[in-house]
Structure formats: C-alpha cells, structure tokens
C-alpha positions, 0 to 999 in steps of 0.5 A: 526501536519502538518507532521503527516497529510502529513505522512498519505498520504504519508503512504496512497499513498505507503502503502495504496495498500498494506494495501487494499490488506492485511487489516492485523493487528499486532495482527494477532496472536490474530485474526480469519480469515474469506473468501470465497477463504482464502486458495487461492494463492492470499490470501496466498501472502496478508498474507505473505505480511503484515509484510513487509508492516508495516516494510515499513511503519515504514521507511518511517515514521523515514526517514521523522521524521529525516528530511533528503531529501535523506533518505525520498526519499530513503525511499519511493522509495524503497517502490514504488520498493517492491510495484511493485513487490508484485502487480506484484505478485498479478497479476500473482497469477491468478484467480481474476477478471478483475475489480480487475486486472485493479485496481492493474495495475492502482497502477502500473502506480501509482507507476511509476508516483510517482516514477518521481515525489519523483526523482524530489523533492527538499524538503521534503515539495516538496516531500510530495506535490508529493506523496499526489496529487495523493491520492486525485484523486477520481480514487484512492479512487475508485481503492483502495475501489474496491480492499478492497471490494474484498479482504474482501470477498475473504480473509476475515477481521481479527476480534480480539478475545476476 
C-alpha cells in the first residue's frame, strides 16, 4: 500500500505538470472539448502532449514496480528532461499571462531541484522521500491549481459523451 501511495506522488510531482496542463484522458477519442481559446498554439501543444505524458507515466510505475534503483531513476529523470522541454514549449507558445508563465517556470525550478535530489538518491524508499517532499509544499499545490484553472477555461475539460 505504501508503494502504491509513493507512486502517486511520485506521478504527482513528475506528471502532475503535465497533467494540470492537459487535463486529458485516454478516452479523448470519446469525448467533447470545450474552451475559450481551444484552437490556440498552447492548447494545441496540451493536446498533442498527452500521450506522452501517460507513456511517462506508465515507465515510471514499471521501473518502481521492478524495484530496481537505477532504472526508477532512469525512469524519473528522463521525465523530468521531456517535462522541461514541453514547458519550455509552453512558455514559447506565447499569449498566456503572466500569472501562468510564472507558475510554469517555478515547475522549471522544480524539475531542476528534483533532478539534484533523484541523482542522490541511494534507494528507492530514499528516492520516493525526494520526489514527494516537494508535492507537499503548498506553493506547489497553489502552482498547479493556478495552471489548472486556467487551462480548463482556455482549452477546456473533456466531459465523456454518452
């Protein structure tokens, strides 16, 4: 139970960016989109981003599962490294607002600050402590809520059809 709890985190600090950023599903294929500004260069990247982000996922949960240290790291870092690179692509879509530019390069830091830590780890109980620390700082919390609210009303949620 405890490794299922530390796999959440460990999804809520790496993914968790990019899931307040494409608040996606698998069933996209089954659902309606909704959005002021859906047809933007920003949401457009979202969209386009979701698959990765749940390939992501899915590694970092087998390399834990498999309970080897260097693949979990492997694992994680490599996450860290395509989310840099999709935020940076965020950034440089344009047209978002301030508020939302700075919540998106404090996950920069982020990422940078875990990626110190996840090197320094020397288990995977060492490594989870690493990378759930910081989900627990309210300044994370209020980061990601401000990127999910604005993203709900630019891009829109995906509400499943029946």
């Amino acid at each position: 139970m405890r490794r299922s709890r530390a796999l959440l985190r460990v999804a809520a600090l790496g993914l968790g960016i990019l899931m307040a950023l494409a608040p996606l599903t698998a069933a996209s294929a089954k659902t309606k989109p909704t959005g002021v500004n859906r047809g933007s260069s920003f949401c457009k990247l979202l969209i386009s981003e979701d698959s990765a982000g749940q390939r992501y996922s899915t590694k970092i949960e087998s390399a834990f599962a498999s309970g080897n240290l260097a693949k979990a790291k492997a694992a994680v870092l490599s996450e860290f490294n395509f989310g840099t690179q999709y935020i940076s692509q965020a950034l440089a879509a344009g047209k978002i607002p301030a508020p939302i530019q700075s919540a998106l390069r404090y996950f920069l830091t982020v990422y940078q600050q875990r990626k110190t830590a996840v090197g320094k780890a020397t288990s995977l109980t060492a490594l989870e402590a690493a990378l759930t620390a910081l989900t627990r700082l309210p300044k994370f919390t209020s980061e990601s809520q401000t990127i999910s609210s604005y993203v709900a009303t630019q891009c829109g949620s995906i509400t499943a059809t029946t």
